[in-house]
RODO-2510 file (C-alpha; in nm, 4 decimals, decimal comma):
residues 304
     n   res          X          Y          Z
     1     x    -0,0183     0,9921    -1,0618
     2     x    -0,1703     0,8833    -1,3737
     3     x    -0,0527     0,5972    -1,5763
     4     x    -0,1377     0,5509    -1,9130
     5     x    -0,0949     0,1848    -2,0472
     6     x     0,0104     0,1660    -2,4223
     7     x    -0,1868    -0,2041    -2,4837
     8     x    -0,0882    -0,1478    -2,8712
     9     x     0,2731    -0,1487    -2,8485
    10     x     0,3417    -0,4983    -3,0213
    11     x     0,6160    -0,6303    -2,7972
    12     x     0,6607    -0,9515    -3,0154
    13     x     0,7518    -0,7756    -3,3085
    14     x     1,0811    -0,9812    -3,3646
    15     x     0,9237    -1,3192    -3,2624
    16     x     0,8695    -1,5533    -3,5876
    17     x     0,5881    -1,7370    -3,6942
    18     x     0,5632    -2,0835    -3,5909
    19     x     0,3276    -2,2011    -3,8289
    20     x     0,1364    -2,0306    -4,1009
    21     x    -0,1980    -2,2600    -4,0082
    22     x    -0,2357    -2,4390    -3,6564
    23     x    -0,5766    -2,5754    -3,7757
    24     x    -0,4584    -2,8036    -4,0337
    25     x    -0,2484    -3,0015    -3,7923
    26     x    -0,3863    -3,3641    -3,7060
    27     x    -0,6992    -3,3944    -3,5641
    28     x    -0,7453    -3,5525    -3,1838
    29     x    -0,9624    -3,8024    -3,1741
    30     x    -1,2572    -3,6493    -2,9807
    31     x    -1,4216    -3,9885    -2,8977
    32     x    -1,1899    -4,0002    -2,5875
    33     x    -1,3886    -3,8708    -2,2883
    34     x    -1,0887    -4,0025    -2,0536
    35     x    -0,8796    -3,7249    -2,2215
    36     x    -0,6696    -3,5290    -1,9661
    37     x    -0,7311    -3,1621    -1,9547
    38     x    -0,4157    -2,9801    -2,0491
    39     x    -0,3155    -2,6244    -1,9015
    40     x    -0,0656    -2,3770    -2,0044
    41     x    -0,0161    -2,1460    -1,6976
    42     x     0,1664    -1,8361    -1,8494
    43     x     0,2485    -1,4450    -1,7334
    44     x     0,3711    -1,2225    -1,9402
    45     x     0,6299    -1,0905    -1,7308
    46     x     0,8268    -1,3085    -1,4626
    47     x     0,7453    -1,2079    -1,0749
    48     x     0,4055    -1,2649    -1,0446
    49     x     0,3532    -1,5653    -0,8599
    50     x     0,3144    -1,7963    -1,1608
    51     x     0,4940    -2,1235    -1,0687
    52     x     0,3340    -2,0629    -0,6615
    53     x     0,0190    -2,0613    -0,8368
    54     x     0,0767    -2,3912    -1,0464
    55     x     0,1940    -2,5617    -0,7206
    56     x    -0,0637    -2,5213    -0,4754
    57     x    -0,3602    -2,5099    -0,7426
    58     x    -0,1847    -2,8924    -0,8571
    59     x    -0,1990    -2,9686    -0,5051
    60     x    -0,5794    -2,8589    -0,4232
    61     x    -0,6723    -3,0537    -0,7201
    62     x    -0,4872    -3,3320    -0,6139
    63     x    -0,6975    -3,3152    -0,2419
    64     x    -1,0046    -3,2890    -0,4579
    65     x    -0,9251    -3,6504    -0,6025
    66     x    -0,7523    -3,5521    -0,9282
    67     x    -0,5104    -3,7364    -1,0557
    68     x    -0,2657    -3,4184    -1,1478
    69     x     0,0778    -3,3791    -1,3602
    70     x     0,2772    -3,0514    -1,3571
    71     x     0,5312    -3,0332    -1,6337
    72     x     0,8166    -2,7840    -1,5676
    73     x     0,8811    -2,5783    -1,8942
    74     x     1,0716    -2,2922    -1,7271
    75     x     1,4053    -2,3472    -1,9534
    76     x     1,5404    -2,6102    -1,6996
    77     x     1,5564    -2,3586    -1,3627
    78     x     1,2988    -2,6033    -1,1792
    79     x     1,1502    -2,3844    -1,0273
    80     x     0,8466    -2,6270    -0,9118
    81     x     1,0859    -2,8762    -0,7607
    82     x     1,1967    -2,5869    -0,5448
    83     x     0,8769    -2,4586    -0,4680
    84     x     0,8026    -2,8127    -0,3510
    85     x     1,1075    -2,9516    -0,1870
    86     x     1,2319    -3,2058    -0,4432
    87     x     1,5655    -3,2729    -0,6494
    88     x     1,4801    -3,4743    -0,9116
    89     x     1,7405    -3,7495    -1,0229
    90     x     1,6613    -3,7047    -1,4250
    91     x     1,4869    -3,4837    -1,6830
    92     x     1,3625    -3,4802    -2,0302
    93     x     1,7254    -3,4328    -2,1286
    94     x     1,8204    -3,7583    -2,0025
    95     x     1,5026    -3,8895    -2,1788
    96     x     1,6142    -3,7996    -2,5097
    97     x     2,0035    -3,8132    -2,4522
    98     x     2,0252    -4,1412    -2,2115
    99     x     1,7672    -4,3325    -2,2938
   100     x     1,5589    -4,2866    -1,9346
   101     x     1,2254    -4,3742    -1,9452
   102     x     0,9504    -4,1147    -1,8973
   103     x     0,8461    -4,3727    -1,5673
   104     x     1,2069    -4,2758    -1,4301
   105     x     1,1580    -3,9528    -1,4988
   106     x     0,8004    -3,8734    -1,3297
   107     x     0,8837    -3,7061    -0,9378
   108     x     0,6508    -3,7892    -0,6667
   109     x     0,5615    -3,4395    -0,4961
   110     x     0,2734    -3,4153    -0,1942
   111     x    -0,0366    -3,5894    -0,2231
   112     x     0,0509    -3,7750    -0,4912
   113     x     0,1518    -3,4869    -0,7536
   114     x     0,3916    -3,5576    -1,0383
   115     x     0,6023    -3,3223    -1,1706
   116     x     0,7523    -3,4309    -1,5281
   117     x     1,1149    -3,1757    -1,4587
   118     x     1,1897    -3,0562    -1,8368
   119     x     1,5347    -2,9235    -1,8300
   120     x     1,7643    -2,8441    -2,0914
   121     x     1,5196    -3,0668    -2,2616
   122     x     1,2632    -2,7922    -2,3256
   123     x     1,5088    -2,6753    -2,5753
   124     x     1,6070    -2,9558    -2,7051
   125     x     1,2473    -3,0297    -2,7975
   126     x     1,2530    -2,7698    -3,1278
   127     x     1,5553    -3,0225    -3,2629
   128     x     1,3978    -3,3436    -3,1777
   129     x     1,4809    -3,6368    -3,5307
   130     x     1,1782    -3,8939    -3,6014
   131     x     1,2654    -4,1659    -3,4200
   132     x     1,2754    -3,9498    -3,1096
   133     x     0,9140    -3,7985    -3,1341
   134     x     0,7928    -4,1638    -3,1906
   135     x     0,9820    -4,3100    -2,8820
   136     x     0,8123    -4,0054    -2,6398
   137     x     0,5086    -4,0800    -2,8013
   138     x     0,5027    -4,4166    -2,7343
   139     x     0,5981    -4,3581    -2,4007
   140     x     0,2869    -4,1179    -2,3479
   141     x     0,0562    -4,3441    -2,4449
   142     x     0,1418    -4,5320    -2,1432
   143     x     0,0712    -4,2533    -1,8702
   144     x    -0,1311    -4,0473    -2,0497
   145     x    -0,4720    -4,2266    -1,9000
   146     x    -0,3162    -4,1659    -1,5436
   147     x    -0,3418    -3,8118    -1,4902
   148     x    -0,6889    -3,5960    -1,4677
   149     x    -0,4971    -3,2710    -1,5382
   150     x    -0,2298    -3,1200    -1,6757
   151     x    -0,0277    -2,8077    -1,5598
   152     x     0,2096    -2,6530    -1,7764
   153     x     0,4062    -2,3703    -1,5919
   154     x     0,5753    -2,2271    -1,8572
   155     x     0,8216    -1,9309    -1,8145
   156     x     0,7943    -1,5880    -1,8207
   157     x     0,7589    -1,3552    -2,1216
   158     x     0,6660    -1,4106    -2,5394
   159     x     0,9455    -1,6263    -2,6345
   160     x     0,8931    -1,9246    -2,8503
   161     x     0,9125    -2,1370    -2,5877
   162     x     0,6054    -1,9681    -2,4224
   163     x     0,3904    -1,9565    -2,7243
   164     x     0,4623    -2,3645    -2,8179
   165     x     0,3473    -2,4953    -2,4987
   166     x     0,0135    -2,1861    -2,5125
   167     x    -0,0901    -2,2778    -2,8398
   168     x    -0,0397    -2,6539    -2,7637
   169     x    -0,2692    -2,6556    -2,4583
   170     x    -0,5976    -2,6939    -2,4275
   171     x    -0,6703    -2,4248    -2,2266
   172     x    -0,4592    -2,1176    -2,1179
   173     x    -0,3977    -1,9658    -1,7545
   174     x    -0,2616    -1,6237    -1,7690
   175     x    -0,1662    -1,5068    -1,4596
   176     x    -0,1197    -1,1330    -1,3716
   177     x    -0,0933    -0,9068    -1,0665
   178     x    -0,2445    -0,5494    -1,0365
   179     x     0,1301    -0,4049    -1,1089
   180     x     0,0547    -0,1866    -1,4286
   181     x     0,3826    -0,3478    -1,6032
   182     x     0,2502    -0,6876    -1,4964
   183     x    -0,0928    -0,5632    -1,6538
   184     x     0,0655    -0,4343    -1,9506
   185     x     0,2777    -0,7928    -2,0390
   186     x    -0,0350    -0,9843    -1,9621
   187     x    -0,1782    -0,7903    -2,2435
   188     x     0,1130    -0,8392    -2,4288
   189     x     0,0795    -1,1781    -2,4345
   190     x    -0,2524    -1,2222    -2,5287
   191     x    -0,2476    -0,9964    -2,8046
   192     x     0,0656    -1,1955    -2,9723
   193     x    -0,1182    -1,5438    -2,9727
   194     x    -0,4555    -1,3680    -3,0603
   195     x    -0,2970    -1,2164    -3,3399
   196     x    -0,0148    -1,4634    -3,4752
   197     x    -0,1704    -1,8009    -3,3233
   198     x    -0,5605    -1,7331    -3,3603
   199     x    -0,6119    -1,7734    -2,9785
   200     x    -0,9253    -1,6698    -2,8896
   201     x    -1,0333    -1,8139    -2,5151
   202     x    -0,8119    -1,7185    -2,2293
   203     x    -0,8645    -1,7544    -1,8548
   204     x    -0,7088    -1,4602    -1,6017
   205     x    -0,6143    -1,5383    -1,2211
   206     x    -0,4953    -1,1871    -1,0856
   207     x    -0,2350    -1,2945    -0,7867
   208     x    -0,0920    -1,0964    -0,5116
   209     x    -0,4587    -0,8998    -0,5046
   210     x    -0,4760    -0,6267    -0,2134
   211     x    -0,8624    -0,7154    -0,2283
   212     x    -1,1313    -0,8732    -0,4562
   213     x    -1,1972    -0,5136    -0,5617
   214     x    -0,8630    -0,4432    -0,7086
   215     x    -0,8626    -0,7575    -0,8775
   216     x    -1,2045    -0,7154    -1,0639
   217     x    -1,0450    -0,3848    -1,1774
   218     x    -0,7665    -0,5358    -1,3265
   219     x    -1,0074    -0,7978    -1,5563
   220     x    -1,2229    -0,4811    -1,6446
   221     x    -0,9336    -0,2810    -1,7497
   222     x    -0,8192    -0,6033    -1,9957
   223     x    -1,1842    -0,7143    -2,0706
   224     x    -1,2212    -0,3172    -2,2062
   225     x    -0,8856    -0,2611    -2,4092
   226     x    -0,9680    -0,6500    -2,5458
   227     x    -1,2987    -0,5509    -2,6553
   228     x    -1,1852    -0,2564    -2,8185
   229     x    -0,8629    -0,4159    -3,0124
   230     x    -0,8728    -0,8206    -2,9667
   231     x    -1,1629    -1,0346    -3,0700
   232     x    -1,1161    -1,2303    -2,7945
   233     x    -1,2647    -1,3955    -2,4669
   234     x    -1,1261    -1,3522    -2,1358
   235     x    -1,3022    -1,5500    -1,8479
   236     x    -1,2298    -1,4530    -1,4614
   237     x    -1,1387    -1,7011    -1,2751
   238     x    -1,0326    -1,5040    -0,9931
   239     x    -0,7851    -1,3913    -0,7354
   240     x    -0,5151    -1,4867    -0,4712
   241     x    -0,4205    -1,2684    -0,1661
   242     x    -0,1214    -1,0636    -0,1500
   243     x    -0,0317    -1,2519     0,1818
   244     x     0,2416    -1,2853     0,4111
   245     x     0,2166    -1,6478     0,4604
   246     x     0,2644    -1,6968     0,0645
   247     x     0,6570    -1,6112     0,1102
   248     x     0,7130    -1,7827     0,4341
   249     x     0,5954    -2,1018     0,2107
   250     x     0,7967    -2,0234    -0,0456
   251     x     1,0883    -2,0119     0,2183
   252     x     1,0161    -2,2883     0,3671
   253     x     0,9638    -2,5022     0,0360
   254     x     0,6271    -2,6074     0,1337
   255     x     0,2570    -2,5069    -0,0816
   256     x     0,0616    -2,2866     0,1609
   257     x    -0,2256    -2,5126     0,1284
   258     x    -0,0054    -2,7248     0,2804
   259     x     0,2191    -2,5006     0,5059
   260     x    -0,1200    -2,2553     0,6226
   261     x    -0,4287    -2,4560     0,5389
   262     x    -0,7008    -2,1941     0,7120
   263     x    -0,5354    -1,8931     0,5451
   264     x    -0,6888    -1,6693     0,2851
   265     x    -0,4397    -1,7436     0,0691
   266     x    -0,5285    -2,1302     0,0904
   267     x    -0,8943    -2,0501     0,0803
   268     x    -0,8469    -1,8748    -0,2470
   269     x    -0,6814    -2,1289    -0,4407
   270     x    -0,9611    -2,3792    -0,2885
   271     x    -1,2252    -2,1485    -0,4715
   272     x    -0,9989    -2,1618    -0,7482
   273     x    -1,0076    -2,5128    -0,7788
   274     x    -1,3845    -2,5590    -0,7643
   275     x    -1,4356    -2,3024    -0,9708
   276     x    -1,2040    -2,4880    -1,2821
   277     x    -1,3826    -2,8150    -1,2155
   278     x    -1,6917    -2,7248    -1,2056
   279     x    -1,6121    -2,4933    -1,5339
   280     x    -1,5110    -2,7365    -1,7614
   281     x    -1,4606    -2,6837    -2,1171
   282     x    -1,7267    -2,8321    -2,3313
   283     x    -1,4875    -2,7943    -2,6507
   284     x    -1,2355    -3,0167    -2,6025
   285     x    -1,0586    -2,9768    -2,9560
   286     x    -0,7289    -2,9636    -2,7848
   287     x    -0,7643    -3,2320    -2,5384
   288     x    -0,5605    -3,5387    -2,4006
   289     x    -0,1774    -3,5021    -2,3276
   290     x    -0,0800    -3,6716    -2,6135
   291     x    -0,2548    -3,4703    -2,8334
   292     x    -0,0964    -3,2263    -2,6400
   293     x     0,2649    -3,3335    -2,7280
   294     x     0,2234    -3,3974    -3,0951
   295     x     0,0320    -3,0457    -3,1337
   296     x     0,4221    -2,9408    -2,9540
   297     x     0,5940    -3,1778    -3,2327
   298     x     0,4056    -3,0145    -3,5101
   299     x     0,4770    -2,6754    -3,4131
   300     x     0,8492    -2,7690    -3,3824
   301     x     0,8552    -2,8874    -3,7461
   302     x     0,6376    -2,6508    -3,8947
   303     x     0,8844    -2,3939    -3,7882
   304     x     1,2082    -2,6134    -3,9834
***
């Protein structure tokens, strides 16, 4: 059966502008080598393995000596904390509503991974007053020099949500599988913040891969339409097994690096992880977490 993809169908058509001109918001200062790297993980369509993927790539970092934060911006359904086992006593929303300190807030996950659980208080961040930004951002200065990298699994889709935290980042994951609607809203998603938010460098991981073949096929099908529609770059970063042993982890609440260490699965994300540190970004215009979180603030007001 042949399937033909329409790639031009604008799906975030009803989505408004956030700002009219990212570029003239403040500048980072770029003198900071210790800046942490900051990463938006994103799909354009939700069952594809996204948050799995943010877990056990945080935790293979973490076993290659980084010092790594995941921050949970899937609208409050915590999806990491499940993934890894944890119930975490507060959120952001008790940041910004009970006065909890981001220090109470941070959750200890395996080898030393923090998870910052958003919450309710992912929305709550597009009605945040003055004095609130300059509390958080206070805060941040105080733990932003303790983390190497930073993971951002956002949710599913092109809603608002999605595109602050993209646009924010310094670099963006999109994660896709070789379904054709999964192709299709990957796509999606990159044409919407090439187009509205000047994107133009995005990294692909294709997940649940029957081999390395179909995977490939799956970059060279976006690479093409890209090319012909989007001026933008997509870099390969590669591909996780569809595997067995993924679920069972999932199940069991435990990463498979973790859960199935020898696995394919777990040898993939390995790969994966050498392959993003030894590909670092040399332009780090977007860099350090606070940067990060007043980019976020910016947006928010810009769009008052």
């Amino acid at each position: 059966m042949n399937h033909k993809i329409n790639y031009e169908q604008d799906q975030a058509a009803g989505l408004r502008h956030l700002s009219n001109d990212v570029t003239a918001l403040e500048s980072p200062d770029t003198g900071d080598s210790g800046s942490s790297r900051v990463m938006a993980v994103s799909s354009g369509k939700g069952g594809v393995g996204k948050t799995a993927v943010v877990a056990n790539l945080a935790l293979c970092m973490a076993l290659q000596g980084k010092r790594v934060l995941i921050i949970d911006a899937d609208l409050g359904l915590a999806n990491v904390d499940v993934v890894y086992g944890l119930s975490p006593k507060y959120t952001l929303n008790q940041f910004f509503s009970q006065g909890r300190s981001l220090e109470e807030i941070l959750t200890s996950g395996p080898r030393g991974v923090k998870t910052l659980p958003a919450g309710s208080g992912v929305q709550q961040l597009t009605r945040l007053d003055t004095s609130q930004k300059r509390r958080f951002m206070e805060e941040l200065e105080e733990i932003q020099e303790d983390f190497d990298l930073v993971l951002i699994d956002t949710e599913a889709g092109i809603s608002e949500n999605v595109t602050y935290f993209n646009i924010a980042a310094q670099e963006i994951v999109i994660v896709t599988t070789p379904d054709l609607t999964s192709i299709t809203d990957a796509y999606s998603l990159m044409k919407l913040l090439a187009i509205n938010y000047r994107e133009k460098e995005f990294n692909l991981l294709v997940n649940m891969a029957g081999s390395e073949k179909e995977a490939l096929d799956v970059y060279r099908k976006l690479t093409k339409v890209s090319n012909n529609y989007l001026d933008i770059s997509i870099n390969y970063l590669g591909s996780i097994p569809h595997e067995k042993r993924m679920r069972e982890s999932l199940r069991k609440q435990t990463p498979v690096v973790n859960l199935y260490p020898n696995s394919k699965t777990s040898q993939a994300f390995t790969s994966l992880t050498q392959n993003l540190i030894q590909d670092v970004p040399e332009n780090n215009l977007k860099g350090s977490l606070q940067f990060f979180w007043r980019r976020l603030f910016s947006l928010n007001g810009a769009q008052k």
